[in-house]
ZAMARGU-4260 file (C-alpha; in steps of 0.2 Angstrom, whole numbers, plus 5000, padded with zeros to 4 digits):
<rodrens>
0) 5209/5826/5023 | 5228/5827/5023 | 5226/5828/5041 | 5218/5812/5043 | 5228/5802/5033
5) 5244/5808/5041 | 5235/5802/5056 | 5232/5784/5050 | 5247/5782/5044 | 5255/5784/5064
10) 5241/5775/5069 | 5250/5761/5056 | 5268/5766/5058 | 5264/5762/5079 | 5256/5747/5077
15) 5266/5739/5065 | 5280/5744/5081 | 5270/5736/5090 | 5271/5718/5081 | 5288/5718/5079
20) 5292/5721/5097 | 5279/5706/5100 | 5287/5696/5084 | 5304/5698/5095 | 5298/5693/5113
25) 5288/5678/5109 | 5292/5660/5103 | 5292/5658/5086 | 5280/5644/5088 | 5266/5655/5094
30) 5271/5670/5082 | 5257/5664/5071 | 5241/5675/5076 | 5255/5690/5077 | 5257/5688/5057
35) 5241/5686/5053 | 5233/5703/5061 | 5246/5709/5050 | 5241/5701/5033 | 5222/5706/5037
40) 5229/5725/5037 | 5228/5733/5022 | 5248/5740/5022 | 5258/5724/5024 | 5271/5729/5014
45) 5274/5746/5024 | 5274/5731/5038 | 5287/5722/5025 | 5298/5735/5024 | 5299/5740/5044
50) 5303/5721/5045 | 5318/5719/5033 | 5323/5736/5041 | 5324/5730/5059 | 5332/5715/5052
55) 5345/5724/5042 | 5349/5731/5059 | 5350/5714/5069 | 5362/5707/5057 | 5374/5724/5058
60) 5372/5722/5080 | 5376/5702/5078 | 5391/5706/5064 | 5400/5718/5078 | 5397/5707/5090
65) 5405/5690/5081 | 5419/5703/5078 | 5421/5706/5094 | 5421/5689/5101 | 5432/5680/5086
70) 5449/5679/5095 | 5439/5669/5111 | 5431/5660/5097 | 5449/5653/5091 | 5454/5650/5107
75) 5441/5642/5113 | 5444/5628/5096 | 5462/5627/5102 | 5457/5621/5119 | 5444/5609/5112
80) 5456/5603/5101 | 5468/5599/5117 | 5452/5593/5126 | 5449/5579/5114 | 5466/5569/5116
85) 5460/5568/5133 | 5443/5565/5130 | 5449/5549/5120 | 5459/5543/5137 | 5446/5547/5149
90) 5431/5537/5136 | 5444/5521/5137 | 5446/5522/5154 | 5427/5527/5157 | 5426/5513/5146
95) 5437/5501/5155 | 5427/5505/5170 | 5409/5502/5164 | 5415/5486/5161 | 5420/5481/5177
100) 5405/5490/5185 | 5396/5481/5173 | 5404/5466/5180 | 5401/5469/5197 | 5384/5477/5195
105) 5376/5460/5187 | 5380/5452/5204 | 5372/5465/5215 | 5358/5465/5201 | 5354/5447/5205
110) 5356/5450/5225 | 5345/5465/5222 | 5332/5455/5214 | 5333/5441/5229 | 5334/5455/5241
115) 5318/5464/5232 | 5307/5445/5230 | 5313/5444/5249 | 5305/5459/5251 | 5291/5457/5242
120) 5287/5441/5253 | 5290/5451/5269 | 5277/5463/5264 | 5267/5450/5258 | 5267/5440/5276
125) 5265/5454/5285 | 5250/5461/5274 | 5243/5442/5275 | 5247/5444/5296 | 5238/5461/5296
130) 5222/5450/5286 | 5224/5436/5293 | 5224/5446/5313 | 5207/5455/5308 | 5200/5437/5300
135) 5205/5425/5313 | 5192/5436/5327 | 5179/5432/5312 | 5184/5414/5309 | 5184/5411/5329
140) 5168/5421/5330 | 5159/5410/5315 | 5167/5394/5325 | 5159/5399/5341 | 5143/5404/5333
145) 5140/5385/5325 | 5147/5378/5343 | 5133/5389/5349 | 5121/5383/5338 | 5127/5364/5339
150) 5125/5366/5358 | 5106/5375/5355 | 5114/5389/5365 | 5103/5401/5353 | 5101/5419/5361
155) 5121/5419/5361 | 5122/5414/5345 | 5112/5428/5341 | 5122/5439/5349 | 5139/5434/5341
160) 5130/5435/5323 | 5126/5451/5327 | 5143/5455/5333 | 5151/5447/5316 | 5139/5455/5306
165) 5141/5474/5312 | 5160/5475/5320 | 5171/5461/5313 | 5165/5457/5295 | 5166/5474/5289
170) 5183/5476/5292 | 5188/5460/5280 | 5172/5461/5267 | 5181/5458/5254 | 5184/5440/5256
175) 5174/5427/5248 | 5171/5417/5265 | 5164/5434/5271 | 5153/5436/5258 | 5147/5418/5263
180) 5147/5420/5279 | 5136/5437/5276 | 5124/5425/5264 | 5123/5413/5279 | 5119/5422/5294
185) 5100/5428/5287 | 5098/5407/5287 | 5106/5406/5301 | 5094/5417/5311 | 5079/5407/5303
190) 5086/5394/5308 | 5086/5398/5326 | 5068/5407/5325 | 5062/5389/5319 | 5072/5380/5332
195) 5067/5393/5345 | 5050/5389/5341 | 5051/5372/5341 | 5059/5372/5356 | 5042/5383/5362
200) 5031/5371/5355 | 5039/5355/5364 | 5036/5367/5380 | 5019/5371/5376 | 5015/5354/5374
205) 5026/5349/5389 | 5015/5359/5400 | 5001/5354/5393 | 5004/5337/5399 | 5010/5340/5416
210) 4999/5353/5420 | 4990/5340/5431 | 5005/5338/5440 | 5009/5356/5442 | 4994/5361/5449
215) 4993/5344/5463 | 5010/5352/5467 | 5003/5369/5471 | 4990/5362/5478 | 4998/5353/5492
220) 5009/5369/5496 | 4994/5377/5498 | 4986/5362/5508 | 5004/5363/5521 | 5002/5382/5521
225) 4983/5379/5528 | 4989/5367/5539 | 5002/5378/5548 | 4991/5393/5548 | 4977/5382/5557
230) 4988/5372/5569 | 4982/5382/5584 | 4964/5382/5580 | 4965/5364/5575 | 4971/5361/5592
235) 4958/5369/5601 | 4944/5361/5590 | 4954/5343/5596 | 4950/5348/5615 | 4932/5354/5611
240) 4928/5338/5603 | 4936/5329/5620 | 4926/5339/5629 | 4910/5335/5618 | 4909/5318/5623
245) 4910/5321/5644 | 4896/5336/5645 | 4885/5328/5630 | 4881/5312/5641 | 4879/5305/5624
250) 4898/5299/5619 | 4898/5293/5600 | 4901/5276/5597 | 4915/5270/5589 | 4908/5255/5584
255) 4893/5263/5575 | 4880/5252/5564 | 4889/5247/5547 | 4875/5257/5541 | 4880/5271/5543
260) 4885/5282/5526 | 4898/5291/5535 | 4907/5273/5544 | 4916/5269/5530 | 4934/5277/5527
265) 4931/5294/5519 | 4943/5295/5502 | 4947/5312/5510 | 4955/5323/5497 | 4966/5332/5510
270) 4971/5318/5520 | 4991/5316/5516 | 5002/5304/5520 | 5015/5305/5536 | 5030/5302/5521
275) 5021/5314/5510 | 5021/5327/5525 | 5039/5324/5528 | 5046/5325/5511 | 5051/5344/5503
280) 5035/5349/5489 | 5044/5354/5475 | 5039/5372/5468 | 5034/5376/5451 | 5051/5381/5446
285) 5057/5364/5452 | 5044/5355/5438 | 5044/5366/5425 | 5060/5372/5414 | 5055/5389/5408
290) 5070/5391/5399 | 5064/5389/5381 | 5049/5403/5385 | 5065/5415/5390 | 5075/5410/5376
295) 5063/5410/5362 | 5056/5428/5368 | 5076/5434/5370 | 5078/5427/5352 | 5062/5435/5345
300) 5064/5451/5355 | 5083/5450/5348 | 5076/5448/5330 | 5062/5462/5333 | 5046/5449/5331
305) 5042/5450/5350 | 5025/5456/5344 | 5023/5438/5333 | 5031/5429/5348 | 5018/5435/5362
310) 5003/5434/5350 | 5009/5419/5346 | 5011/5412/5363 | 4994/5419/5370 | 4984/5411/5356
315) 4992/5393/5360 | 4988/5396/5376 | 4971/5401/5375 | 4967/5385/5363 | 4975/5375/5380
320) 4964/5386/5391 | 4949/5378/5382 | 4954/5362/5383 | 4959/5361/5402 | 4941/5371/5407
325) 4930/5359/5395 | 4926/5344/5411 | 4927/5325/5404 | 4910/5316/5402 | 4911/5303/5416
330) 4919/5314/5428 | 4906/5314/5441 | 4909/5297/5443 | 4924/5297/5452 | 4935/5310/5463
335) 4951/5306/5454 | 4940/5316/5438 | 4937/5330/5449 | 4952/5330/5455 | 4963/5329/5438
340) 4951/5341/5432 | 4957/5355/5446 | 4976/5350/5444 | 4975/5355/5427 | 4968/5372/5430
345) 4977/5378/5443 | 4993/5373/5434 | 4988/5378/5421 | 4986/5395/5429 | 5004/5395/5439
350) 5013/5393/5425 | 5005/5407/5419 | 5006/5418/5435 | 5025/5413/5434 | 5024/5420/5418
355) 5019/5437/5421 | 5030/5440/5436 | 5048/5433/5425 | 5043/5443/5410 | 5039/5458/5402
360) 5026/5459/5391 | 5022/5440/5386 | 5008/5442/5395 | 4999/5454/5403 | 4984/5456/5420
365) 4970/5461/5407 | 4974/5444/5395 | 4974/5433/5413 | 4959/5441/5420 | 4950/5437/5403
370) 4959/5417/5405 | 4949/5417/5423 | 4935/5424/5418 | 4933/5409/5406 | 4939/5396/5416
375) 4927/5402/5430 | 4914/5403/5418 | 4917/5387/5411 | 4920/5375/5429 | 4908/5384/5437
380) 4892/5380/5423 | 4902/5361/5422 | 4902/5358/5439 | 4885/5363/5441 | 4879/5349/5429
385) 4890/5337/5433 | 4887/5337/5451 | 4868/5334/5450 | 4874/5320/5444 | 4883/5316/5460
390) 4873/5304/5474 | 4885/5298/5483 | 4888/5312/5500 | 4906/5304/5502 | 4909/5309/5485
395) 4902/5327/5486 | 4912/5330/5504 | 4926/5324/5494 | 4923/5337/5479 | 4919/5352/5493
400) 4936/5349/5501 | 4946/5349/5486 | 4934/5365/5476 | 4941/5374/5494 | 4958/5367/5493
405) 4956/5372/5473 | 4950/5391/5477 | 4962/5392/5491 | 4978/5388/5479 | 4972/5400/5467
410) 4969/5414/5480 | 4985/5412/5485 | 4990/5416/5468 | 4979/5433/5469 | 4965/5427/5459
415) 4945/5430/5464 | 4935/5416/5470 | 4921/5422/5478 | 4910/5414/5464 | 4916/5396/5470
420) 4915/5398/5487 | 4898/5402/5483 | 4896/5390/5471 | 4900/5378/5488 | 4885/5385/5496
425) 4872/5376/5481 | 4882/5361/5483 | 4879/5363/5500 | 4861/5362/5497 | 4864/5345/5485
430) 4876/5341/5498 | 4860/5341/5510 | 4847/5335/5500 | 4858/5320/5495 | 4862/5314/5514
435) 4843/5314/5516 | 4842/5301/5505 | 4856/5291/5510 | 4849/5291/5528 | 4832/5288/5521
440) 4839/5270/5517 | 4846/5268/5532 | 4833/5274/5542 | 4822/5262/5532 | 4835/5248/5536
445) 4837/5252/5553 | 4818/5251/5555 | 4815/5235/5544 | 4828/5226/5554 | 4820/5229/5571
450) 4812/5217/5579 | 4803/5229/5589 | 4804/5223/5606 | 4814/5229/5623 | 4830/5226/5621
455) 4838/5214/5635 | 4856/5215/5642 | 4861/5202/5650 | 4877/5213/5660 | 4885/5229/5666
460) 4896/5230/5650 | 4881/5231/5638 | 4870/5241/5649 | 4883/5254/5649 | 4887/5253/5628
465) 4869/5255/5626 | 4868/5271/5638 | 4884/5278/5630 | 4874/5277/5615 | 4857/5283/5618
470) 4856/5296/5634 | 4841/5288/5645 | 4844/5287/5662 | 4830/5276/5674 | 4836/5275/5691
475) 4822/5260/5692 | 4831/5252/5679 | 4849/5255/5683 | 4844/5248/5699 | 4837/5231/5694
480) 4845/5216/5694 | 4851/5207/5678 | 4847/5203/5664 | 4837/5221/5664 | 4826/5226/5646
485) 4826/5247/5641 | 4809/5251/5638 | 4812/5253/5619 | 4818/5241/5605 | 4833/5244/5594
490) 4832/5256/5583 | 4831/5271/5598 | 4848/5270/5601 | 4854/5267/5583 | 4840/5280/5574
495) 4849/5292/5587 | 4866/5286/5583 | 4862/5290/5564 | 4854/5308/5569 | 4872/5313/5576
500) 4878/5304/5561 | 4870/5315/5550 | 4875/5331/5560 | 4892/5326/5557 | 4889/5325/5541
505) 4882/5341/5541 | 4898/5349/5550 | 4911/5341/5540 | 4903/5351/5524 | 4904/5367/5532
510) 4922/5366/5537 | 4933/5378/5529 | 4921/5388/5519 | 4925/5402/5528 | 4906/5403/5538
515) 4903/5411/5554 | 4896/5400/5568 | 4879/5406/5568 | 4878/5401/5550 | 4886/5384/5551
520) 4874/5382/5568 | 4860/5388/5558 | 4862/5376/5542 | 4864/5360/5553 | 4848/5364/5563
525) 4840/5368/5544 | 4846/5352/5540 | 4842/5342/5553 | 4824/5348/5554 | 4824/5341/5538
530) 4831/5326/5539 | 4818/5323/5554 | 4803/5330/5548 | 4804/5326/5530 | 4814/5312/5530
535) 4814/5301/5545 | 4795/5307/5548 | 4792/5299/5530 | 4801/5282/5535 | 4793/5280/5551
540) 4775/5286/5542 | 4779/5270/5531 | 4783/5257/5542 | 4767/5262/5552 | 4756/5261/5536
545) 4764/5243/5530 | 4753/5227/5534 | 4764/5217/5540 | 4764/5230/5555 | 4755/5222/5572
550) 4746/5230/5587 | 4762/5224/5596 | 4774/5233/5583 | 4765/5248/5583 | 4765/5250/5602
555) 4781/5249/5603 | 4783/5260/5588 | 4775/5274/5602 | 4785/5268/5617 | 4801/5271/5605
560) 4795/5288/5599 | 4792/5294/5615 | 4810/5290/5620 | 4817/5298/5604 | 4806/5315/5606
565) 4814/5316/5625 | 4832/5315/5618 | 4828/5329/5606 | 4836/5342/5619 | 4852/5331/5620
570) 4851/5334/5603 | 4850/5352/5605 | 4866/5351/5618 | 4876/5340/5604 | 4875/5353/5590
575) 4877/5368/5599 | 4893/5360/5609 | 4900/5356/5589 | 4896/5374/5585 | 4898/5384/5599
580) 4883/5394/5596 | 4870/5395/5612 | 4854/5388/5608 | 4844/5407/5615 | 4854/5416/5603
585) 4839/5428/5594 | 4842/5419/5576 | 4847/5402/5582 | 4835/5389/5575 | 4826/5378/5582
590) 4825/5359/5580 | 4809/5351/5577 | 4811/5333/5581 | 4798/5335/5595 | 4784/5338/5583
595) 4790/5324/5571 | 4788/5312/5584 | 4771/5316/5589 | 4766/5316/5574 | 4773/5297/5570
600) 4767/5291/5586 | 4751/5300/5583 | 4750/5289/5565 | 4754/5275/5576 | 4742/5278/5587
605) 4728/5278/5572 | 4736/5262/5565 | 4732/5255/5580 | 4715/5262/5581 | 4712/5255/5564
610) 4722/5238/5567 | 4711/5234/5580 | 4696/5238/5572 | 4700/5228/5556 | 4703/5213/5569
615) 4689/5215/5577 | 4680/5215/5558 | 4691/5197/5556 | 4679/5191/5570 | 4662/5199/5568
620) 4666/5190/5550 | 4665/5174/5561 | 4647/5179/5565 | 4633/5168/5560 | 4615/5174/5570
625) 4600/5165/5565 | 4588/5181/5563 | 4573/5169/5561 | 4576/5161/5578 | 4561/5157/5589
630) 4572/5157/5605 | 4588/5162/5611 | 4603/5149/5617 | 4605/5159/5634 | 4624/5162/5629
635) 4633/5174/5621 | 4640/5169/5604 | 4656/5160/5602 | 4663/5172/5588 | 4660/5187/5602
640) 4669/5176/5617 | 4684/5176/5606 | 4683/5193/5602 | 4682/5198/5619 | 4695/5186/5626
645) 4707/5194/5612 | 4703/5212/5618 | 4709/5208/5634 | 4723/5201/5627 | 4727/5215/5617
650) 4722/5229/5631 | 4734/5218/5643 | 4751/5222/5630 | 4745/5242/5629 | 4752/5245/5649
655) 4768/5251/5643 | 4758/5266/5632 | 4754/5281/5641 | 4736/5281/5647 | 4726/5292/5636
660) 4734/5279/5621 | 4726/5266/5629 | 4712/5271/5634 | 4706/5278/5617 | 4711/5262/5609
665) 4700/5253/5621 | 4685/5267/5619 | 4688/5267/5599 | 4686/5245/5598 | 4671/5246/5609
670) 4663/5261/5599 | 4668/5252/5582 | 4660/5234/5590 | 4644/5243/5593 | 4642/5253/5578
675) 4649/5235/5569 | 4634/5225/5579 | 4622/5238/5576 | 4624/5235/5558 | 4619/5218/5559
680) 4603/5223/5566 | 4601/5234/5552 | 4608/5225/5537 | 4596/5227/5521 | 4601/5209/5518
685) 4593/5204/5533 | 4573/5205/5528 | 4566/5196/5543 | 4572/5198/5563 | 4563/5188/5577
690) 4560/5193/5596 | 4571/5176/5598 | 4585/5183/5587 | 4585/5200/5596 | 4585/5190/5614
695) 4602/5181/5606 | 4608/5197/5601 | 4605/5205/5619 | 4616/5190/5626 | 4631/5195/5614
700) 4625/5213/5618 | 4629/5207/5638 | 4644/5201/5636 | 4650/5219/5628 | 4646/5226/5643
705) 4652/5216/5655 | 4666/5218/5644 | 4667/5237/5644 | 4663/5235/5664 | 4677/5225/5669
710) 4688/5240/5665 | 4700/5230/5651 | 4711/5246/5652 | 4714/5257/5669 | 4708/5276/5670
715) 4689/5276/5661 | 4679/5284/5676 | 4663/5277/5682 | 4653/5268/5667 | 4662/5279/5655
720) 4667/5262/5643 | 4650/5256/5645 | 4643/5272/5635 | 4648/5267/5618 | 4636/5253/5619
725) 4621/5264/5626 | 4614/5266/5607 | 4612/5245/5606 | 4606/5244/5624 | 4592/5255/5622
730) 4586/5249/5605 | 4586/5232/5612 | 4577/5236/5627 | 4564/5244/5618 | 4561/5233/5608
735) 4561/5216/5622 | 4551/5227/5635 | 4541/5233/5618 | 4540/5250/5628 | 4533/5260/5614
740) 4522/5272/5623 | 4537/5276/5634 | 4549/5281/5618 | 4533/5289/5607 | 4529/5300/5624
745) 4547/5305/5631 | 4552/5307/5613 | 4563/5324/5610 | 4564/5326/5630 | 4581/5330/5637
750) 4576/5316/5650 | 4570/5303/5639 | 4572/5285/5643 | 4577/5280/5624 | 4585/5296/5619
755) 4601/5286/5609 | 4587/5278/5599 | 4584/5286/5584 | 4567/5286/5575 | 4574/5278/5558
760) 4585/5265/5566 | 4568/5258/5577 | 4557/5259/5562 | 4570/5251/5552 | 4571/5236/5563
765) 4552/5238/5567 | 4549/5233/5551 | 4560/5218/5550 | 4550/5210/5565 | 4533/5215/5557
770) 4537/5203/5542 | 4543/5191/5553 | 4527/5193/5563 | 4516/5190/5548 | 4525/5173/5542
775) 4527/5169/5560 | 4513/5153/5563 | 4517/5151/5580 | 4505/5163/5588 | 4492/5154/5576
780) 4480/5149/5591 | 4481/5168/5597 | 4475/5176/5584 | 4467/5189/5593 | 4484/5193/5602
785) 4493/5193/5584 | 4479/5203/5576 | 4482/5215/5592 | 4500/5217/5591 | 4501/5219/5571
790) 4487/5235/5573 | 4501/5241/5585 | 4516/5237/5574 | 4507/5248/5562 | 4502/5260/5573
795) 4521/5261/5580 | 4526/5263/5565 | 4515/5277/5557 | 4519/5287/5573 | 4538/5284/5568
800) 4536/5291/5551 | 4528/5305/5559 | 4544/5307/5568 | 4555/5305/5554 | 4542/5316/5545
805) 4546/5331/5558 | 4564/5329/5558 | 4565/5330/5542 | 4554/5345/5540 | 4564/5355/5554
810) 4580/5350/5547
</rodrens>
């Protein structure tokens, strides 16, 4: 235990050594955590005692060490002593001199202040320079930007704002008119998207309105470019229409009938002016700023709304789209509609070509070929109704010349048009079916107008127009002296004249639809068939029919038909000379005017079959017989002289008609007198007939023959004429030789004497003359003869029903 404490105690003794080692090499300030781990020991006052012993010691060192130094000390006082009389000197003098540098010092202090405002300002200039360098771009910038914008300069505008906005104003931000500026250009760039598009809608609507304009403008380039492609060919088509009119024998007449559709001037959509011709066509470019479509898609494109911009644009346009394809109400009234109409689409679709090819993006092939689709679509189901509508064939010419002038321009612009050129082929078939019925009036003018007699010419000058026009060639005629008459009236020459007419007509349509020969040759023939079969057949059918028509007319109706049906082969020569096509080619079509002629003069021939035959009904109406008549006047009836002195009249006018015409007219009028006579005899209102009567009837019966055997019209051989009153002759002769026994025995026989006599017709007129026998009071004083002959008249006529009775039963 003594061990341990002893060791505690060194343990205390060295840390109380420790403390005051620190106590003696630390500030007395910071001594204060040094004391207190000694006041928290337990032996402080052991810690007291080290410390009044060290200091015991520190006062001995520092008593040796004054001692040691006191004579220094002393001196040191002396010296100070010394030192402070000049002290006193050098404070007066320092003193002395403060003042004066005091003195001088306020002056400099007061340069010094100038010099340090001078200073100040200097910097102050050259930091205002410095600011006033980097504002003065800005401020020029913002001036240029509102000259930009005062002048509409907009995509520049654009650009300088955005210049401004990312390189110059964030070098001076902190500015107020930055900050306004900053606030301004947002507005700004509105302002110029609202302008921009203003500016777009002006152009939209400009475009709108001169679309018309644009397209007539393309049109004629595309008309001149035509023209200079087709100069050679043109040329050549110039010296095959002069060569036309020396091989055709058949040279058209310039002064053609003023009813001819085609003799008026044709509106002709691509005839231009010589000034036009000569004067520079102005492109597309030339009429149409497209300045405010760049700018506005710059400026949206600048502000990153291209997407708005083109959707924009392309919806705008499609609303124009409908209203340029949608056709006006009235315009099949008047080219001028179908031509505005046009115009307006292909301008429409120029500027948008135009588009396509100076920008990127604004519109694209797929959003065109969806605008042509529609605008096909559209014209195409407009055109079709409105040109039904259509009857004038000037008009329709007109409106196939400008569809191809139309479809050409727009396939020159790469679009397809196949459809229209189509399309041309039905109005091709209106086209047709409307010139037959403008040459159906003129037909029917031309024939109402002739007076239907040879036409005369009175000199060498009029003979030769009228050859020009019609190709008939007579050397008998040609040879004659004047005044000379053609054989036919007027409306050979000028029905002929209207036939070429027509095939003009035909050619004109078919001209630049891009056809071969063999089809343009093939729809003329088609349509000249037509026009001659259908509709000159029908006119010529209806002038034959009409009443007024006499046996004169009608003959000559056949002399002019014959004429025409020979000059169908010059007809023949005409077309394929216009074509070019040779009439054996395997698919060629053939014309057939021939048939339409035969058939007209065939009608005319039963016209006058049946003209005649109602005349010579006029004068059998003349007839009055006195059936109860005890004796005849040993004449022929007055009413029959005149028929047969007008037969022979009317036979004498048929010399011009070819023979077999004349002769059946002449063979049909006898037939149709005997059959018209035999009536008589048989009429139900005649009850009573006389042997008198009969001998009457045989003298008019008499004078038909000697009619029929004085050969009225040449060509009959023997007593051929004389056979179509056999049936009368040999009823009367049985009936005045009263040959009964001869007729009832040779009845049936090939040989028989009565064999045209048929059993009803005798009994009929049997028993007529059997009443008449019974009233009859002049054979009163025979009455055995009359009672003889009545028994016979009965006997006769039961033997006759026997006849009729056999006939009927082997029928």
């Amino acid at each position: 235990m003594a061990a341990a404490v002893a060791e505690r105690q060194e343990t205390a003794a060295a840390e109380h050594e420790r403390i005051l080692r620190e106590i003696e090499s630390t500030e007395s300030a910071c001594i204060g955590p040094t004391l207190r781990s000694v006041y928290d020991g337990v032996e402080h006052w052991r810690f007291m005692e080290k410390l009044d012993a060290r200091i015991r010691n520190h006062d001995r060192e520092i008593e040796k060490m004054c001692n040691f130094h006191f004579q220094g000390f002393v001196d040191s006082i002396t010296e100070l002593l010394k030192v402070r009389g000049e002290a006193q000197k050098l404070k007066i003098q320092v003193t002395d001199t403060n003042d004066k540098l005091q003195e001088t010092g306020r002056e400099l202090i007061v340069e010094m202040e100038e010099l340090k405002k001078c200073r100040s300002q200097q910097r102050n200039i050259a930091a205002t320079m410095d600011q006033l360098t980097l504002c003065l771009p800005v401020l020029e910038m913002y001036s240029k930007l509102r000259e930009q914008m005062k002048t509409k300069r907009h995509y520049p505008a654009l650009k300088t704002m955005e210049y401004m906005e990312h390189t110059f104003l964030p070098r001076v931000n902190p500015y107020r008119f930055c900050s306004i500026m900053m606030e301004n250009i947002p507005r700004l760039r509105q302002e110029i998207k609202e302008v921009s598009m203003s500016d777009l809608k002006d152009f939209l609507e400009s475009i709108r309105k001169h679309s018309d304009k644009i397209g007539e403008t393309a049109m004629k380039q595309a008309h001149q470019q035509r023209n200079l492609d087709n100069v050679v060919s043109q040329q050549h088509k110039m010296g095959g229409g002069r060569k036309l009119k020396k091989d055709g024998g058949t040279v058209f007449d310039a002064e053609v009938d003023s009813t001819s559709p085609m003799s008026e001037q044709d509106s002709g959509i691509l005839d231009v002016e010589d000034e036009e011709d000569e004067e520079e066509v102005l492109s597309v470019q030339d009429l149409v700023d497209f300045s405010p479509v760049y700018r506005c898609l710059h400026i949206y494109t600048a502000l990153g709304a291209q997407d708005t911009f083109e959707s924009y644009y392309r919806k705008q346009r499609k609303k124009q789209a409908r209203l340029v394809f949608q056709l006006p109400s009235n315009m099949h009234e008047t080219l001028d509609g179908y031509r505005r109409y046009f115009n307006q689409i292909v301008g429409f679709f120029v500027v948008e070509d135009h588009i396509l090819h100076t920008t990127q993006g604004l519109v694209n092939r797929v959003y065109i070929d969806q605008l042509w689709e529609l605008a096909v679509s559209k014209s195409m189901s407009a055109l079709r109704t409105h040109s039904s509508y259509c009857s004038d064939p000037n008009l329709v010419l007109d409106l196939k010349n400008l569809l191809v002038l139309f479809a050409d321009t727009l396939q020159g612009y790469g679009f397809p048009v196949n459809q229209y050129f189509d399309m041309l082929l039905e109005i091709r078939d209106q086209y047709g079916d409307i010139l037959l019925k403008k040459w159906s009036g003129v037909f029917r003018y031309i024939l109402e107008l002739d007076n239907y007699s040879a036409i005369p010419v009175s000199n060498e000058e009029e003979f030769l127009k009228l050859m020009a026009q019609f190709p008939f060639h007579d050397p008998d005629l040609e040879n004659q002296p004047f005044p000379r008459k053609f054989p036919f009236s007027e409306f050979v020459p000028k029905v002929y004249s209207q036939i070429k007419e027509f095939i003009y007509a035909c050619l004109k349509f078919s001209e630049d639809l891009h056809l071969s020969s063999t089809e343009v040759d093939d729809m003329i023939r088609k349509s000249t068939n037509l026009l001659m079969t259908r509709t000159l057949s029908n006119c010529l059918q209806t002038v034959i029919k009409k009443q007024h028509m006499g046996l004169t007319e009608l003959v000559q109706i056949i002399i002019n038909t014959t004429h025409l049906e020979g000059s169908c082969k010059f007809l023949e020569e005409f077309i394929t000379n216009i074509t070019n096509v040779p009439p054996d080619t395997v698919h060629a079509t053939k014309l057939y005017g021939t048939a339409t002629f035969k058939d007209a003069r065939h009608a005319a021939e039963e016209e006058i079959y049946t003209k005649l035959n109602q005349k010579i009904d006029q004068f059998l109406q003349l007839a009055d017989y006195d059936w109860m008549s005890g004796e005849s006047n040993g004449q022929a009836s007055d009413y029959l002289l005149d028929l047969i002195a007008f037969l022979r009249s009317t036979f004498a006018v048929f010399t011009h008609l070819p023979g077999k015409v004349a002769q059946t007219a002449c063979m049909s009028a006898c037939k149709h007198l005997s059959t018209s006579l035999l009536q008589f005899l048989l009429d139900t209102d005649v009850k009573q007939v006389t042997m008198g009567a009969l001998k009457q009837f045989n003298m008019d019966i008499k004078e038909c023959e000697h009619f029929a055997r004085s050969g009225p019209v040449p060509g009959f051989q023997g007593d051929t004429l004389q056979l179509a009153f056999i049936d009368l002759r040999q009823l009367l002769d049985l009936f005045l030789q009263w040959d009964w026994s001869t007729y009832l025995a040779d009845y049936g026989q090939p040989g028989c004497k009565y064999l045209r006599v048929n059993p009803t017709t005798a009994l009929t007129l049997l028993e007529k003359m059997r009443d008449s026998s019974r009233k009859n009071n002049v054979f009163a004083q025979f009455r055995k003869n009359e009672r003889d002959k009545q028994k016979l008249i009965d006997t006769v006529a039961k033997q006759l029903r026997g006849l009729i009775s056999n006939m009927s039963h082997h029928s």
